[in-house]
FIBAKE-585144 format. One record per atom (N, C-alpha, C): z, x, y; residue in three letters. Coordinates in steps of 0.05 Angstrom, whole numbers, plus 5000, padded with zeros to 4 digits. Layout:
BEGIN
ZXYALA/...
***
This chain:
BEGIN
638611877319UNK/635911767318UNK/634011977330UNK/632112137316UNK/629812317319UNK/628212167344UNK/626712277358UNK/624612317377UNK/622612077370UNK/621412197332UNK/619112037323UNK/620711777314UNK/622911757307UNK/624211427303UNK/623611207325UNK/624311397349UNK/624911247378UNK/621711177378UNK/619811397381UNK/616311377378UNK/615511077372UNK/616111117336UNK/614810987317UNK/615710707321UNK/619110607334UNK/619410367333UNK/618810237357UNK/618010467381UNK/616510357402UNK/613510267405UNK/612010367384UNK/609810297376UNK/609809987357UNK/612209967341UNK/611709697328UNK/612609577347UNK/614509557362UNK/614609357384UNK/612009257401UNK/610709507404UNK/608009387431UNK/607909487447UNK/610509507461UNK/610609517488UNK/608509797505UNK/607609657523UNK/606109887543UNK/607110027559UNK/606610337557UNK/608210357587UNK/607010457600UNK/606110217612UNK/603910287644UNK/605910207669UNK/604410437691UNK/606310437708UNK/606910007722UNK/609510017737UNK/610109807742UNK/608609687774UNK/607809577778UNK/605009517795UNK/606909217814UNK/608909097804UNK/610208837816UNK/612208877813UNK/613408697833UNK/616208767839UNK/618608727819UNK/617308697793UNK/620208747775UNK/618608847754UNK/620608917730UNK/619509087705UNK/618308977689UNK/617308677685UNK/615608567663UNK/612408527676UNK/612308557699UNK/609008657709UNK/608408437711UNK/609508217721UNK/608307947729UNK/610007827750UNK/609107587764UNK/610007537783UNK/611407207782UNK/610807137746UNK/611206887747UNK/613706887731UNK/616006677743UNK/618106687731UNK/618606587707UNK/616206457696UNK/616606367674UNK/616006577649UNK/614206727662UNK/612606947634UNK/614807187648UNK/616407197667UNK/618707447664UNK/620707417646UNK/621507017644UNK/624207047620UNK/622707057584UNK/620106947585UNK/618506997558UNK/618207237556UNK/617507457567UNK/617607737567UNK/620207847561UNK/621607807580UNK/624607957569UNK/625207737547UNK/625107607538UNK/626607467508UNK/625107677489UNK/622807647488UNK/621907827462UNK/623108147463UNK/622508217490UNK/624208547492UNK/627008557483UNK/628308257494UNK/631408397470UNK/630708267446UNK/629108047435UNK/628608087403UNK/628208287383UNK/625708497399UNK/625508777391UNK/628208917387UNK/628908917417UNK/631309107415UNK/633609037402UNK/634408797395UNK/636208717371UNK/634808847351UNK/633308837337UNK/631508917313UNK/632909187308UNK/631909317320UNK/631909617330UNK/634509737326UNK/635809637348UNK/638509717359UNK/640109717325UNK/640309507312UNK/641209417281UNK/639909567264UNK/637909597263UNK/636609797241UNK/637810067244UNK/636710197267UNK/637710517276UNK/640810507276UNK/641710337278UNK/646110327281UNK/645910457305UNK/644810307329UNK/645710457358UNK/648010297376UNK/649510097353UNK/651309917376UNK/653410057356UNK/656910007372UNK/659010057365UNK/660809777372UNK/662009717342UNK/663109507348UNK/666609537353UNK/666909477374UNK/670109517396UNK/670309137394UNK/672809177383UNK/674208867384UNK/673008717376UNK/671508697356UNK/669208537350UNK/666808417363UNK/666708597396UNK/663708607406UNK/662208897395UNK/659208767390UNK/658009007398UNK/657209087422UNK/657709317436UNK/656809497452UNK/654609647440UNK/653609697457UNK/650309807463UNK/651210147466UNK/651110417445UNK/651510607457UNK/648410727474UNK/649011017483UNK/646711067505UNK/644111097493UNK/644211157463UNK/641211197455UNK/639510987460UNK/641410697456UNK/640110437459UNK/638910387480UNK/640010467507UNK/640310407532UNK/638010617541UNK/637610827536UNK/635110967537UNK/632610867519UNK/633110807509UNK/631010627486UNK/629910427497UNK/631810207503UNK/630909967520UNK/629410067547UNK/630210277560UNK/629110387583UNK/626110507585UNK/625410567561UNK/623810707546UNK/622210467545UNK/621710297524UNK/621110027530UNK/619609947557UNK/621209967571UNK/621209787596UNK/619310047610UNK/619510287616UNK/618410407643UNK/620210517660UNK/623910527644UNK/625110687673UNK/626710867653UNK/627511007665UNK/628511337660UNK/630811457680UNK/632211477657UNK/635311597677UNK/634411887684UNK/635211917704UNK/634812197721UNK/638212317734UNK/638712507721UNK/641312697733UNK/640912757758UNK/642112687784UNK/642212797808UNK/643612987809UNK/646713037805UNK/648913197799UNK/650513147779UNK/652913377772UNK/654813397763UNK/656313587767UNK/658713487784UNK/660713677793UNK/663713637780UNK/666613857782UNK/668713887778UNK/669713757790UNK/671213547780UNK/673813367796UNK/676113627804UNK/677713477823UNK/679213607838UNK/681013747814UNK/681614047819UNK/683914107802UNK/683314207771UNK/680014157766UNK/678914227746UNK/680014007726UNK/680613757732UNK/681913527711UNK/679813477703UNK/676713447706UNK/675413387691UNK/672713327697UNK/669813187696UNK/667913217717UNK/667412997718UNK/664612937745UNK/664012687739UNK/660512717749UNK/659312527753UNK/656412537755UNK/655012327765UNK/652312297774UNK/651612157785UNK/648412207768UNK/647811967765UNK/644911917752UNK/643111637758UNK/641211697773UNK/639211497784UNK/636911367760UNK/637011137756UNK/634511067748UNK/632010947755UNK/629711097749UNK/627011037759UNK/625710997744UNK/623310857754UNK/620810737740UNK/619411077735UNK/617011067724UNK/615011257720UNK/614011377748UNK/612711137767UNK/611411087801UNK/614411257814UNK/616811287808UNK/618411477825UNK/620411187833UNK/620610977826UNK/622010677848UNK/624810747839UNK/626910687848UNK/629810747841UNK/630310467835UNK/630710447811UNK/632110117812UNK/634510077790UNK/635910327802UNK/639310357789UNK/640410577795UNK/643210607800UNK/644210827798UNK/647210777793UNK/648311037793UNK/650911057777UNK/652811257781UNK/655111287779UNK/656211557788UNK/658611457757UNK/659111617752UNK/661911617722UNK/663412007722UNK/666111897718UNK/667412037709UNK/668512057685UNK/669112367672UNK/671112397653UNK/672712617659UNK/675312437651UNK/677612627654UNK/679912657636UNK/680912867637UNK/682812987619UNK/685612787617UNK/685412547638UNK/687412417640UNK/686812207618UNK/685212197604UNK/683612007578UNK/685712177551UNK/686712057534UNK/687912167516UNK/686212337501UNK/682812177499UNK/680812307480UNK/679412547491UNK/679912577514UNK/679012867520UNK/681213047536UNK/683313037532UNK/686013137546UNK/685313407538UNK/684813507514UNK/684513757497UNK/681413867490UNK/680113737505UNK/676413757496UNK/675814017520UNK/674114187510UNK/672514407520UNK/670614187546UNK/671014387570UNK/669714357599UNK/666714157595UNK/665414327577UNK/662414307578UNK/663314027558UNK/664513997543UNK/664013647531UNK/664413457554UNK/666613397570UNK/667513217586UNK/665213217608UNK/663913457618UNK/661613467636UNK/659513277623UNK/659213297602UNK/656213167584UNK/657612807578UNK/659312797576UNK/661012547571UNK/660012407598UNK/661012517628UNK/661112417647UNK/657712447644UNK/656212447646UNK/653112407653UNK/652312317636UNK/653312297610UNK/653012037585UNK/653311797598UNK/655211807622UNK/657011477624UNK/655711377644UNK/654411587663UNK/652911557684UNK/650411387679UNK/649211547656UNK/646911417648UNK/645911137632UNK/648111107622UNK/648910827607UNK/649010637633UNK/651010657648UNK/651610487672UNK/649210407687UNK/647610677702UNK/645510647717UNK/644010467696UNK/642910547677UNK/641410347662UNK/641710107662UNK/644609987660UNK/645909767652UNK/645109537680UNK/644509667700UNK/644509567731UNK/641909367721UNK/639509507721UNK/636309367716UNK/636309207682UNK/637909297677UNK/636809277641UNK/638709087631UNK/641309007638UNK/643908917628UNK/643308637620UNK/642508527627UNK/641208207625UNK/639408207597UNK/637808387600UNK/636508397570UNK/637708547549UNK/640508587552UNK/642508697532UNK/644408407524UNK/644308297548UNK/646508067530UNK/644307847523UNK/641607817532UNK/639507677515UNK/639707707483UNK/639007977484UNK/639508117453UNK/641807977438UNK/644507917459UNK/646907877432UNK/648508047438UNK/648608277453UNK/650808457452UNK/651708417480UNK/654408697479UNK/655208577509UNK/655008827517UNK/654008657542UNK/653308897561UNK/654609127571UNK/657209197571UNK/658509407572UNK/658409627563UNK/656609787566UNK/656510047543UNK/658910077529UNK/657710177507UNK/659810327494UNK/661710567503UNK/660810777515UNK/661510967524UNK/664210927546UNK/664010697557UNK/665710477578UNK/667210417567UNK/667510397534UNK/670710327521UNK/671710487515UNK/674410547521UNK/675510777513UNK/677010727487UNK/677610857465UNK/678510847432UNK/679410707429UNK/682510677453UNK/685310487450UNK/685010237442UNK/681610117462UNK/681809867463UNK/681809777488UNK/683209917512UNK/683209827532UNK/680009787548UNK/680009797569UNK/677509837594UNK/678009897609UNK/674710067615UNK/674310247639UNK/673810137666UNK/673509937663UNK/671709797685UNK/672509437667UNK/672309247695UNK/672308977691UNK/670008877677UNK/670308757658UNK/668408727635UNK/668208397635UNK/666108307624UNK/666207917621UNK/667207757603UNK/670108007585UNK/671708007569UNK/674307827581UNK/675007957604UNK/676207817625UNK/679607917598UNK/681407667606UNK/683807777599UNK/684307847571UNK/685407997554UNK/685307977521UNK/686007817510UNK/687607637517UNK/689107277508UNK/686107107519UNK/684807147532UNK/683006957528UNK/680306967515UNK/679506727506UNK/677506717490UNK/674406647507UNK/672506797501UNK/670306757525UNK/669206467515UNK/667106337539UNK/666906117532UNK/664506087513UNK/664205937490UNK/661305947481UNK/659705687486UNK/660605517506UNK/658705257516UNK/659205287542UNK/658005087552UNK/657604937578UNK/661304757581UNK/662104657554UNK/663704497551UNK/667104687559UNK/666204867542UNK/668805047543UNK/668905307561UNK/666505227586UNK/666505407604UNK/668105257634UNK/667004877628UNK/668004857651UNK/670704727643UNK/671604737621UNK/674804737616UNK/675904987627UNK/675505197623UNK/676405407636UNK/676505447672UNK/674505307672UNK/674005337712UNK/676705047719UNK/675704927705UNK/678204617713UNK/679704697713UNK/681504907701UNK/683704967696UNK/685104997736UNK/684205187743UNK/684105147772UNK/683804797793UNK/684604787821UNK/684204567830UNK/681704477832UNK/681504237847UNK/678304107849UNK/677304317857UNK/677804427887UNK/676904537908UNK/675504807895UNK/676704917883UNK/676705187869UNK/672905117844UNK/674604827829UNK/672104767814UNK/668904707833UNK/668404647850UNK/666604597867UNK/666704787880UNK/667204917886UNK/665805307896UNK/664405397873UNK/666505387848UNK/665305507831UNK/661805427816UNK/662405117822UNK/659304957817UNK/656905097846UNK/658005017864UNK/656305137883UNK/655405387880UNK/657005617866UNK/656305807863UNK/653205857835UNK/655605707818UNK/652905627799UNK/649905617800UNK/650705377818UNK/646605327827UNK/646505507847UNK/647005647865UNK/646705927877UNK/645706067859UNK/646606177834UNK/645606427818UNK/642906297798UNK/643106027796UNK/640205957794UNK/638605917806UNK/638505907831UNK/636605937852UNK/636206217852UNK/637206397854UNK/638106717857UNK/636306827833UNK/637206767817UNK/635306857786UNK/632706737780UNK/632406537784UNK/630206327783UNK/627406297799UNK/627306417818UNK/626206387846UNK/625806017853UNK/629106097858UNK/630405767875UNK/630305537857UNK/630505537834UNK/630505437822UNK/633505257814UNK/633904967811UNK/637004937808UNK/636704857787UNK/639604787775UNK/641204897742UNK/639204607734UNK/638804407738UNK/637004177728UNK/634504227723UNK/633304317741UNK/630904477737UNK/628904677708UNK/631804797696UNK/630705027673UNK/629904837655UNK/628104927648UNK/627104847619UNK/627805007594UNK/627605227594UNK/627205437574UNK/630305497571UNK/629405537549UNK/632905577532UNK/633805867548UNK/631905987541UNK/631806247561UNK/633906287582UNK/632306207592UNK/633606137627UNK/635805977621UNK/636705757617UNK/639305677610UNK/641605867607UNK/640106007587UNK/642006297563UNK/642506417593UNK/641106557606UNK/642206767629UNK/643306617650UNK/642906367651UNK/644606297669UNK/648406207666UNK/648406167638UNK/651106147619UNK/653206277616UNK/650806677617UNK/652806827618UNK/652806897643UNK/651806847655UNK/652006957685UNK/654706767695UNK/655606527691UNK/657406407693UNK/660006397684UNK/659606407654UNK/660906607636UNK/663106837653UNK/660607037646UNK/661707307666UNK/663507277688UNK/662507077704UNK/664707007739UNK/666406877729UNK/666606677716UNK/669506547702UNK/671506707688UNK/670606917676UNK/672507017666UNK/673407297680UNK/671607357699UNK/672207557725UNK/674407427740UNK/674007157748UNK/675806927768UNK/678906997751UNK/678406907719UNK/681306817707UNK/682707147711UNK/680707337702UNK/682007657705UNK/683807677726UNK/683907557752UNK/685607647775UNK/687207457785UNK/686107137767UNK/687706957785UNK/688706767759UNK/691406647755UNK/692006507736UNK/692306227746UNK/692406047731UNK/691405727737UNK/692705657760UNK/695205617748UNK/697905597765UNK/698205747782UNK/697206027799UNK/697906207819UNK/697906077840UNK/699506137859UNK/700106087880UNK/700206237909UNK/697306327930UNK/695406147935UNK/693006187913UNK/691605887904UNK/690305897883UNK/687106167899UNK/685106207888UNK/683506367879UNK/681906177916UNK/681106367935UNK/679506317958UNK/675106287952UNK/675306107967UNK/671306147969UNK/670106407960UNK/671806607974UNK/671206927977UNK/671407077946UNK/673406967935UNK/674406957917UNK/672306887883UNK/671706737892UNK/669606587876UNK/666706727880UNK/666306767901UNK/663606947907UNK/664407237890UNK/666507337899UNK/666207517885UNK/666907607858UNK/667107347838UNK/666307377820UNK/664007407806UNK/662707197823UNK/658807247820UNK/657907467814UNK/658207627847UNK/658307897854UNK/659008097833UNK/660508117823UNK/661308227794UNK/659408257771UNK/658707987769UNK/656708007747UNK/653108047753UNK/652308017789UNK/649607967791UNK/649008207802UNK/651908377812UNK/651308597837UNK/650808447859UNK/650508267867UNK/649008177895UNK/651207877901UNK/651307867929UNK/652507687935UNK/651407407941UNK/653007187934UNK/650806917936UNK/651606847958UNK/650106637976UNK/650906517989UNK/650706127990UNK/652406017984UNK/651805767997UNK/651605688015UNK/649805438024UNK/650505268053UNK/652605238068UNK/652105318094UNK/655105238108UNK/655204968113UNK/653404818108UNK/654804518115UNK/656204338094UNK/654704568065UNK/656204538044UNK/659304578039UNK/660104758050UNK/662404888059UNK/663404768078UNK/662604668097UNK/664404508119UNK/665104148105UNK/662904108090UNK/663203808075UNK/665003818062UNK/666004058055UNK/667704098029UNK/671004058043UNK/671004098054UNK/674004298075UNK/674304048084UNK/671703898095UNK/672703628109UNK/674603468088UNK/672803488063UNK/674403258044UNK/677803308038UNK/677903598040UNK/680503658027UNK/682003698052UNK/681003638076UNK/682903638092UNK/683503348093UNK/681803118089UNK/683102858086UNK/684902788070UNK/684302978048UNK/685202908014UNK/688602948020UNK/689003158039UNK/691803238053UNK/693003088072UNK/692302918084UNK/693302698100UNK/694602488087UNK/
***
């Protein structure tokens, strides 16, 4: 995709890029005109992304490769920036670190990625490719930190492309979760998957729930959304931790999946840790300590 492609379809989109003036990238302060803003930005960027062929389809998702991910960045007002790139130990291969910023200088992502010769696809690749690979992966990632939400708006999944490696396998814990399982596409067949686990386990996981809608929402709980919008990000945000949870812990395991446990599946998908009430947490412990008597 040429320079004037990227130009010309940034111009039919609209979008402005004036510097960012409020504390997030859609230049407003109201949560309702931030998820109407980002819906149309991944409408565009679906558009786009499909026209130019900037996604790669692995297992029958599409991934987002980096032109996209600079595109959407482009869009928005932030810009991956190379801090370094140095030789892994032994000369096996390099890796890098790349920050993303607004225009105003604000850091609101960063990233470090490696490539190494221990990858079947570059075991035999010249120095200077695997160097440009690793700050390829860097830059995808950092992006993916601020931007990732309005990638699976769009329809795709947020995992860069660059993050799958040929085989099929993964680089990193993805919201793919195990390959025998199937991700959820409702409300219905998300909390069949969480039931699968005990009560106790299911009620962290709810508590966590309205945690990441309060968290995303400004405090807002899961009854509350109106907008399909907001629903949608809250789905996969749930989504994502359910199938993070099933990735390490299987129904039947024995001790089943801890509070801590469940948080940090959140964590996985938000970057940030939630917290519930502790008296929520102590109400809880009470019951199942009776439930044991």
């Amino acid at each position: 995709m040429s320079e004037a492609e990227i130009i010309h379809d940034a111009e039919v989109i609209g979008t402005e890029l004036e510097p960012v003036t409020h504390g997030n990238l859609f230049r407003t302060d109201d949560p309702t005109e931030i998820i109407r803003r980002a819906s149309e930005t991944a409408q565009a960027l679906s558009d786009v992304l499909r026209k130019q062929k900037l996604t790669t389809n692995i297992q029958g998702r599409e991934h987002v490769r980096v032109e996209g991910w600079t595109l959407l960045g482009t869009m928005l007002g932030v810009f991956p920036v190379c801090e370094w790139t140095r030789p892994l130990d032994g000369q096996s291969g390099w890796e890098a670190r790349v920050v993303a910023r607004t225009l105003a200088g604000q850091e609101v992502g960063a990233a470090e990625a490696q490539c190494s010769r221990s990858e079947n696809t570059w075991k035999n690749r010249d120095d200077y490719a695997l160097r440009s690979m690793a700050q390829t992966r860097a830059t995808s990632k950092a992006l993916r930190q601020p931007l990732g939400f309005v990638v699976s708006l769009a329809g795709f999944d947020p995992t860069p492309a660059e993050e799958m490696p040929r085989d099929g396998g993964v680089t990193e814990r993805v919201i793919e979760g195990p390959k025998s399982l199937t991700p959820p596409n409702s409300w219905a067949k998300l909390t069949e998957l969480v039931s699968s686990y005990d009560q106790q386990v299911y009620e962290w996981f709810e508590a966590f729930s309205a945690a990441a809608s309060r968290y995303l929402f400004e405090g807002k709980e899961p009854k509350q959304l109106k907008a399909k919008a907001e629903k949608d990000v809250l789905f996969q945000t749930c989504a994502g931790a359910a199938l993070h949870l099933r990735e390490q812990f299987e129904p039947d395991e024995i001790p089943p999946p801890t509070v801590d446990d469940v948080r940090g599946a959140f964590a996985m998908v938000l970057d940030a840790d939630l917290a519930i009430p502790e008296e929520q947490l102590d109400e809880e412990a009470a019951e199942a300590a009776g439930a044991d008597q």
